[in-house]
C-alpha positions as CSV (number, residue, x, y, z in Angstrom):
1,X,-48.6,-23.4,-11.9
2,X,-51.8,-23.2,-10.1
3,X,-55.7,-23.0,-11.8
4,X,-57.5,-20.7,-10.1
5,X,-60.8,-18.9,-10.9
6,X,-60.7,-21.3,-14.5
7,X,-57.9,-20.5,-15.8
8,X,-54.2,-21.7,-15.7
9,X,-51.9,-19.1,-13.6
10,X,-47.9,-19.6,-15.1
11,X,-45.6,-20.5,-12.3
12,X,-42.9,-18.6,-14.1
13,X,-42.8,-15.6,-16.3
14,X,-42.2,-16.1,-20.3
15,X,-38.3,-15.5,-21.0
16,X,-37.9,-14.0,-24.4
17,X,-35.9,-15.9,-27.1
18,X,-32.4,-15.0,-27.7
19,X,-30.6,-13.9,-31.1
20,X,-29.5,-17.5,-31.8
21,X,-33.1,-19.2,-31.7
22,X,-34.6,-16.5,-33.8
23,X,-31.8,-17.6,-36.1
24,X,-33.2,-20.9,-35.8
25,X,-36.9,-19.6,-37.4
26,X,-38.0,-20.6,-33.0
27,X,-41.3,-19.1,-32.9
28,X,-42.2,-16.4,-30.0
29,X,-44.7,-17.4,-27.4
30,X,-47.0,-14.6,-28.7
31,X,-46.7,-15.7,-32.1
32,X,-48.4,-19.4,-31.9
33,X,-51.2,-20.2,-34.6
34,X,-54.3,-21.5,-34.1
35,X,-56.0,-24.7,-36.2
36,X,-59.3,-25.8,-37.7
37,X,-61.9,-26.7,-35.2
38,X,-61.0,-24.0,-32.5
39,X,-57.5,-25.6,-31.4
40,X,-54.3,-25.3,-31.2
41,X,-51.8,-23.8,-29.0
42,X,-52.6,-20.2,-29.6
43,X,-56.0,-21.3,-28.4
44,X,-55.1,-22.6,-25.4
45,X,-52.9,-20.0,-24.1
46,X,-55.5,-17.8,-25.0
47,X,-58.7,-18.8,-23.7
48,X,-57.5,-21.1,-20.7
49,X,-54.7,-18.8,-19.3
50,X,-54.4,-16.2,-17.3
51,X,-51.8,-13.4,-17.7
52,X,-51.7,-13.7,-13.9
53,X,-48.7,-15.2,-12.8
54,X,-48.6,-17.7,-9.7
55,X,-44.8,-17.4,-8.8
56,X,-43.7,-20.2,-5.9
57,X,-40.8,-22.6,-5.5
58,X,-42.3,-25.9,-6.1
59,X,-41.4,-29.4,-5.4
60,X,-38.6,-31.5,-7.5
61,X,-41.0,-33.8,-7.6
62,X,-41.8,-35.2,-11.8
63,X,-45.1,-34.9,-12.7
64,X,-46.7,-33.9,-15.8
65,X,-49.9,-32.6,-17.1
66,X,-50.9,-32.6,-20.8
67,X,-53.6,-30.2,-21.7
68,X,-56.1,-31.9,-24.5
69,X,-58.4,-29.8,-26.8
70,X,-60.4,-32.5,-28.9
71,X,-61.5,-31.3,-32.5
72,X,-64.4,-33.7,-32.3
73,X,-64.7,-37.2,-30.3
74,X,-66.3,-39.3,-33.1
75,X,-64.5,-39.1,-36.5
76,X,-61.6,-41.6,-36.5
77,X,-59.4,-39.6,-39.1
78,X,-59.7,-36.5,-36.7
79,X,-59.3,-38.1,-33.2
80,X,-56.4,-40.6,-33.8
81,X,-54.4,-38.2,-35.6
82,X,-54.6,-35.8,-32.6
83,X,-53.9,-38.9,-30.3
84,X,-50.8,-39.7,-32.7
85,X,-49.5,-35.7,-32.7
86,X,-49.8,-36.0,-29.0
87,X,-47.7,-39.4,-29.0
88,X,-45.1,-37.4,-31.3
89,X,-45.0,-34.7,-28.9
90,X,-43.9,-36.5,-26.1
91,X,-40.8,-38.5,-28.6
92,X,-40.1,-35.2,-28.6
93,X,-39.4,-34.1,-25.3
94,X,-38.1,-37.2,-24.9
95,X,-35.2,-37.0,-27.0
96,X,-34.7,-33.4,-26.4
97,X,-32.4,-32.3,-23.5
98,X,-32.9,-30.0,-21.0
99,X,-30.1,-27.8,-20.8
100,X,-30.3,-27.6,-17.1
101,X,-30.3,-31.1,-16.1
102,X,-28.3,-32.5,-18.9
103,X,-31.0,-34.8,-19.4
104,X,-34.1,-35.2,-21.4
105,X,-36.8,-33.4,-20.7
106,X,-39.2,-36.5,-20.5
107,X,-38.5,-40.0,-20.2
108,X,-40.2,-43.1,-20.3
109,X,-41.2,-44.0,-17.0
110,X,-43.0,-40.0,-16.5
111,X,-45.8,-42.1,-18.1
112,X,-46.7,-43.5,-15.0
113,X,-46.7,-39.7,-13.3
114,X,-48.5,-37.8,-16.4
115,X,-52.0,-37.0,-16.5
116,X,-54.3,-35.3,-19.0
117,X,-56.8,-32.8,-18.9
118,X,-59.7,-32.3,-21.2
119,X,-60.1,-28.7,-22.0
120,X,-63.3,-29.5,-24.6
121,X,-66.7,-30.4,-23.9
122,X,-67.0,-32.8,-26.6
123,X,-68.3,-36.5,-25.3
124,X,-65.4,-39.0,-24.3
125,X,-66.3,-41.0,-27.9
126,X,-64.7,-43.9,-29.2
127,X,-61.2,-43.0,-28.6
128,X,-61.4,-41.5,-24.6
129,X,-59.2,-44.7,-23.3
130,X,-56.4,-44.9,-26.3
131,X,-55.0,-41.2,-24.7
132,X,-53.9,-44.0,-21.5
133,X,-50.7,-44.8,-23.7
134,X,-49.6,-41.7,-23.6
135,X,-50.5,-40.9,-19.8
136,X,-51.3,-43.6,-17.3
137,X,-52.7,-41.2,-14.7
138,X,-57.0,-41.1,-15.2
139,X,-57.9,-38.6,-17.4
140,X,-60.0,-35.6,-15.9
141,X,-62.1,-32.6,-17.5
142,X,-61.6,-28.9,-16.8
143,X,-64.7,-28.5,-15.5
144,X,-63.5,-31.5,-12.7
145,X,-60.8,-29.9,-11.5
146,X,-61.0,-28.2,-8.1
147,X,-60.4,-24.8,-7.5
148,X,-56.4,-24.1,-6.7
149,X,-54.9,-27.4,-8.3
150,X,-51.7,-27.0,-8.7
151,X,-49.6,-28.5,-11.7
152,X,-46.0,-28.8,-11.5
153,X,-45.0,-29.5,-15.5
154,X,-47.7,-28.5,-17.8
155,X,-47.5,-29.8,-21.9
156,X,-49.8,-28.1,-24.8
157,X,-49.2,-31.1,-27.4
158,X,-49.3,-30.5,-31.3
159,X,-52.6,-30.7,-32.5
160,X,-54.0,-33.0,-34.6
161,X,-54.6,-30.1,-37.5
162,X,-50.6,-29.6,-37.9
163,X,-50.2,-33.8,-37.9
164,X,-47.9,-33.7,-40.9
165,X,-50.4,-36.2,-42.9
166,X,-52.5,-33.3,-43.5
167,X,-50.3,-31.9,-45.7
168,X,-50.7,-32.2,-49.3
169,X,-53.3,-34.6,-48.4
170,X,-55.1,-33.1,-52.3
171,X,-51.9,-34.3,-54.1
172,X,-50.1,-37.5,-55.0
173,X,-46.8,-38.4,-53.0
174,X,-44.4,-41.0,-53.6
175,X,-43.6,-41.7,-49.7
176,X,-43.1,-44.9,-48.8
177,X,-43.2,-46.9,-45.6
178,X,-43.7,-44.1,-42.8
179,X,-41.6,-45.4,-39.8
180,X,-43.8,-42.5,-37.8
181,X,-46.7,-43.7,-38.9
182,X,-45.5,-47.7,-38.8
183,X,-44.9,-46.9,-34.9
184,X,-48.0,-44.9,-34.0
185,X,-50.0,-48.2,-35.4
186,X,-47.7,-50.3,-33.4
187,X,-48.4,-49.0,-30.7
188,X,-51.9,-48.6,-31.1
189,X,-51.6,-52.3,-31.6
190,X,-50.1,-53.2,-28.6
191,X,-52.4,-51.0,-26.5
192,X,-54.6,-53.4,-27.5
193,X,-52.9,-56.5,-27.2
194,X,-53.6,-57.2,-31.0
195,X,-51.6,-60.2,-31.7
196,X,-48.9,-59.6,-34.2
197,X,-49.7,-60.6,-38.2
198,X,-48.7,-64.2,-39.0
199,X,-48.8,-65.6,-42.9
200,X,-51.5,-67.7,-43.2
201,X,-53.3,-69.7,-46.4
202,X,-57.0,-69.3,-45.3
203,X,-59.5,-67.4,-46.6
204,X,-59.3,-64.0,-48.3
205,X,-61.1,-61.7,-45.7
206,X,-62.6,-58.5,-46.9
207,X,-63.8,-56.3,-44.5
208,X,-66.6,-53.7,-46.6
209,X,-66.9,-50.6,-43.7
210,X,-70.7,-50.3,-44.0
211,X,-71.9,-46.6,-43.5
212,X,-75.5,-46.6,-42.2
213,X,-76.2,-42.5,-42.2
214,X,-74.1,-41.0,-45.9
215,X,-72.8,-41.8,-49.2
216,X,-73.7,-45.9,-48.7
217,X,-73.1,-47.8,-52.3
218,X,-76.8,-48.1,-53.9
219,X,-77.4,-52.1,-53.9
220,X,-73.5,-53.0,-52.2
221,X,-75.6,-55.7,-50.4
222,X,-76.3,-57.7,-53.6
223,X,-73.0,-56.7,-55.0
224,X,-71.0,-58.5,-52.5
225,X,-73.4,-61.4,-52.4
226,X,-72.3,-62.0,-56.2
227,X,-68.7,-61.1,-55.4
228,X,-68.9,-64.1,-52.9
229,X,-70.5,-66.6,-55.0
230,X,-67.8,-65.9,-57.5
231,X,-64.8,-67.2,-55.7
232,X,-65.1,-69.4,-52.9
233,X,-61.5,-68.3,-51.3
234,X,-63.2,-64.8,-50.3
235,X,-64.5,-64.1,-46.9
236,X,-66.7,-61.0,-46.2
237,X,-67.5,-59.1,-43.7
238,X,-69.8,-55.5,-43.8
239,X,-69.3,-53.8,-40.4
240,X,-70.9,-50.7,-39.4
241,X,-67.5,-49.7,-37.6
242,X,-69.3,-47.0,-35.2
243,X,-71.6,-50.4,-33.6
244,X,-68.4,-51.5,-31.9
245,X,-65.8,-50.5,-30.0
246,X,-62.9,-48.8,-31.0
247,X,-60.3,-51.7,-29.3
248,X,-62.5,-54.4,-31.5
249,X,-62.7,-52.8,-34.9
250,X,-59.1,-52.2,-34.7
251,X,-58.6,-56.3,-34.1
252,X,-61.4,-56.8,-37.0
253,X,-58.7,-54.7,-39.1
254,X,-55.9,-56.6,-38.3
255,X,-57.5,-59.8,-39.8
256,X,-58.3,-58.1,-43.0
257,X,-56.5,-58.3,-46.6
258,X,-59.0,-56.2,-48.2
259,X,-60.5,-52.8,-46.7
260,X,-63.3,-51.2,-49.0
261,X,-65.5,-48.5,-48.7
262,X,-67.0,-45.2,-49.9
263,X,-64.9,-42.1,-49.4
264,X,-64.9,-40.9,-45.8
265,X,-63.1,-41.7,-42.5
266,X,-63.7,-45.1,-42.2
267,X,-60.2,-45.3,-44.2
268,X,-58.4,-44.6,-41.6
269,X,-58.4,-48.1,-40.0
270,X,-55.8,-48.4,-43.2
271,X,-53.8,-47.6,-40.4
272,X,-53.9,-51.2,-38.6
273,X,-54.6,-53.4,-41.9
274,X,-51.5,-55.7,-42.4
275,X,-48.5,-53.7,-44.3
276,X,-49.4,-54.8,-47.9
277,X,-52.7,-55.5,-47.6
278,X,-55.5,-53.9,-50.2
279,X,-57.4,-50.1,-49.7
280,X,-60.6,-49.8,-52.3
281,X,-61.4,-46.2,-52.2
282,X,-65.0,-45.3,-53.8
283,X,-65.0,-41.9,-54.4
284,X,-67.9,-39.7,-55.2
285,X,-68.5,-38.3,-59.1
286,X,-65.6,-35.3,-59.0
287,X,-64.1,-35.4,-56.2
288,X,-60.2,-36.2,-56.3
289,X,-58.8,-36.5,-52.4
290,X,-55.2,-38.0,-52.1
291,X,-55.1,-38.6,-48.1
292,X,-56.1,-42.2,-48.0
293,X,-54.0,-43.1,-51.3
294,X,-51.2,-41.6,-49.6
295,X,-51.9,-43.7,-46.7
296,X,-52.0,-46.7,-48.0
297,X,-48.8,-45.6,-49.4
298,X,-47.4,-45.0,-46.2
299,X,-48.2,-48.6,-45.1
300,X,-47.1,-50.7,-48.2
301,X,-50.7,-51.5,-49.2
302,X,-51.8,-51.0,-52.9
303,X,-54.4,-48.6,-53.3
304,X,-57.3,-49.0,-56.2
305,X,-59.9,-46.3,-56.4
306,X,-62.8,-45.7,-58.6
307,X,-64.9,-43.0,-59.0
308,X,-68.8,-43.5,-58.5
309,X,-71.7,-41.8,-60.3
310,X,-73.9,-39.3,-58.6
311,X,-77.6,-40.5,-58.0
312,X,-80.1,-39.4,-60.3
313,X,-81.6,-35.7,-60.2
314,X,-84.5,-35.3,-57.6
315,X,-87.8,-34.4,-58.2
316,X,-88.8,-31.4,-59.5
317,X,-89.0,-29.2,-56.0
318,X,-86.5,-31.0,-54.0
319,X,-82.9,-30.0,-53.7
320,X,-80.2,-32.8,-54.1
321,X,-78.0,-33.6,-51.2
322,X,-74.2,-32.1,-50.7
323,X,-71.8,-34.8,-52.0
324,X,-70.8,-35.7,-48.5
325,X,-74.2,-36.4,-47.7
326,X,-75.6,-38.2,-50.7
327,X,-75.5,-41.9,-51.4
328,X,-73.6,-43.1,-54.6
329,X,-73.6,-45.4,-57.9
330,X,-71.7,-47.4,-59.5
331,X,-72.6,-50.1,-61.8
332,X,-72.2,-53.6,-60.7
333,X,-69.4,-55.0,-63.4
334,X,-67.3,-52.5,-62.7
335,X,-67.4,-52.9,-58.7
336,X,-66.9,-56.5,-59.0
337,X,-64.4,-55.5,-61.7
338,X,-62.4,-53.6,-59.0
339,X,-63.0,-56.3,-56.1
340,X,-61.5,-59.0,-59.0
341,X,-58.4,-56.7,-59.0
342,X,-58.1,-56.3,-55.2
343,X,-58.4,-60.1,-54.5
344,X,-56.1,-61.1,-56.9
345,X,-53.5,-58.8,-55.5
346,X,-53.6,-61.0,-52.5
347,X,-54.0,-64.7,-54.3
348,X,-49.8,-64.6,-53.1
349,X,-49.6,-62.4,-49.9
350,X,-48.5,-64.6,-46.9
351,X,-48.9,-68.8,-47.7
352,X,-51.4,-68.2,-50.2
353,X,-50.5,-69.7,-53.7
354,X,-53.3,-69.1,-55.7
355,X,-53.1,-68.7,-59.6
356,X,-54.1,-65.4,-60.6
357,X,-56.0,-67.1,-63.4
C-alpha cells in the first residue's frame, strides 16, 4: 500500500467473500457502517482511500500501521473507549489465524513494529500517549506523512461508537465483573505503573470530580465541609480532573473508595477505582442514563444515585439552560444522606473494621 496524492492506494484488490462466510452473516467490504461523530470504517475507506490500486510485491518484512479517527480528544468516556476498542482489535488478530501462515495474524512482539496514524484533526488531548500500549512506534498525523509512504500491513480498528458498552447503556443490566473491561483497566494501570491495590485501614478517601464549566452541585463546597466534620475516618478530595494529567488522575483514582459527581464523563475513571469501591451518581431532574450504573456493575462497585432538582426558573426574558449545561440542586440532608450510605459501605472493605453504627 502506498499514500499518494492523500489518500491510501490498496496494494491488493478486494476479493469477494465466498458462500460459506456469507453463511457466517461476514459483512462485504462495501457494506461497512459508519458511527456518531464522523467515524468508523465506512468512513475511512471512504474519505481516505483511493479506488486506485498500488499493486507491487513487497517485503516479508512485519510491520503494521493502524489508522486512528478520534471522535473528540477531550471527553474521557469517548476517547478511552476508542483506545479500549482499538486494544480489542488487536486481541483479535491476535487470536485469529491466518490461514496462509498457519499462524496468528498478530502477535505480541508486532508491538514494537506498529505505528499509528491520526487521520483527525482534533488536538492530541489528554489521552495522545495511552495509544503507546497499543503501538510502540511514535504516533504521526496524516497531514505528516510524506508523499509516497508506503505501508506494508494497514489496520482500521473498531471504533469507539460500536465499543459494546454503548449498548443498552439507557437500561439496567445484570452483568457482572467484565473480564474485557477488568483487563482494558489493567492495562491502563500498568501503562502507568499504578501500583497494584493493597487493603489498608486508613482513612476513607473520597474523591468528589469537581466540574468547573456545567451542571456543578449548588453549595457542594459547604456540603462536603459538613460531610467532613461529621466523621473524622473520611478524607476528601474535590479535583477538577481536566487540571491534571491524564497518567495522575488515573493514580488519584486508584487511591479512592468513594467516586462522586454530577452526571457526566467524569464517571468514567469508575474504570480504575478499586473493584468494590463506591460510584455516587447525581443525576439531573428527569434524566434516567444507565451507562455508569452498569459500569460500576461491571467492576464490582456499588452504585447509589440520586436525582437532583432543576435550579429555579430565570427571569422573566432569559431562557434556562439545556440540562447538560445547567447547574443542579439538591438539598443538603439528602446529599449527606447519600454520602452516609456510601461511606458506610466501605466502614469493612479492605482492614477496615468500623461499626456501621
Amino acid at each position: 500500500m502506498i499514500f499518494s496524492e492523500k489518500k491510501f492506494k490498496l496494494g491488493c484488490d478486494i476479493r469477494p467473500l465466498n458462500e460459506e462466510e456469507k453463511t457466517e452473516g461476514y459483512p462485504e467490504f462495501n457494506s461497512f457502517r459508519s458511527y456518531w461523530y464522523n467515524t468508523g470504517t465506512k468512513v475511512i475507506f471512504d474519505d481516505y482511500f483511493s479506488k486506485t490500486r498500488h499493486l507491487r510485491q513487497y517485503p516479508s518484512t512485519y510491520n503494521y500501521t493502524i489508522l486512528i479517527k478520534r471522535e473528540g480528544a477531550l471527553n474521557p468516556w469517548h476517547c478511552l473507549l476508542e483506545i479500549w476498542s482499538t486494544m480489542m482489535t488487536m486481541d483479535v488478530l491476535r487470536m485469529a489465524v491466518n490461514p496462509a501462515t498457519n499462524a496468528p495474524f498478530y502477535v505480541s512482539e508486532d508491538v514494537q513494529n506498529t505505528q499509528i496514524v491520526i487521520l483527525d484533526d482534533h488536538v492530541d488531548g489528554f489521552y495522545i500517549d495511552l495509544w503507546a500500549a497499543v503501538a510502540k512506534r511514535p504516533i504521526i498525523r496524516l497531514k505528516e506523512l510524506p508523499e509516497t509512504t508506503e505501508f506494508e500491513n494497514v489496520i482500521v480498528p473498531l471504533p469507539g461508537a460500536s465499543n459494546p458498552i454503548w449498548q443498552g447503556d439507557w437500561q439496567i443490566h445484570d452483568c457482572r465483573q467484565s473480564e474485557l473491561l477488568r483487563t482494558f483497566s489493567d492495562r491502563v494501570l500498568s501503562f502507568y505503573n499504578v501500583e497494584p491495590w493493597a487493603p489498608h485501614d486508613s482513612s476513607i478517601v473520597i474523591t468528589y470530580i469537581d466540574r468547573r464549566n456545567s451542571r456543578r452541585l449548588v453549595g457542594q463546597e459547604s456540603y462536603l465541609e459538613e460531610l467532613a466534620s461529621q466523621d473524622p475516618r473520611v478524607k476528601i478530595q474535590m479535583i477538577d480532573f481536566e487540571s491534571i494529567p491524564f497518567s495522575e488522575q488515573v493514580k488519584i483514582v486508584r487511591e479512592t473508595d468513594i467516586l462522586v459527581g454530577v452526571h457526566g464523563a467524569g464517571l468514567t475513571h469508575g474504570i480504575f477505582l478499586p473493584e468494590r469501591s463506591v460510584m455516587v451518581e447525581i443525576l439531573p431532574e428527569g434524566l434516567n442514563h444507565k451507562g455508569f450504573r452498569n459500569l460500576a456493575g461491571l467492576r464490582s462497585h456499588t452504585y447509589l444515585s440520586v436525582h437532583a432538582s432543576k435550579l429555579p426558573a430565570p427571569s422573566r426574558g432569559q431562557r434556562r439552560a439545556p440540562w447538560h449545561a445547567e447547574d443542579v440542586a439538591l438539598e443538603r440532608e439528602r446529599f449527606l444522606d447519600l454520602m452516609r450510605i456510601a461511606v458506610r459501605n466501605v466502614y469493612n472493605k479492605g482492614l477496615r473494621n468500623f461499626d456501621v453504627n
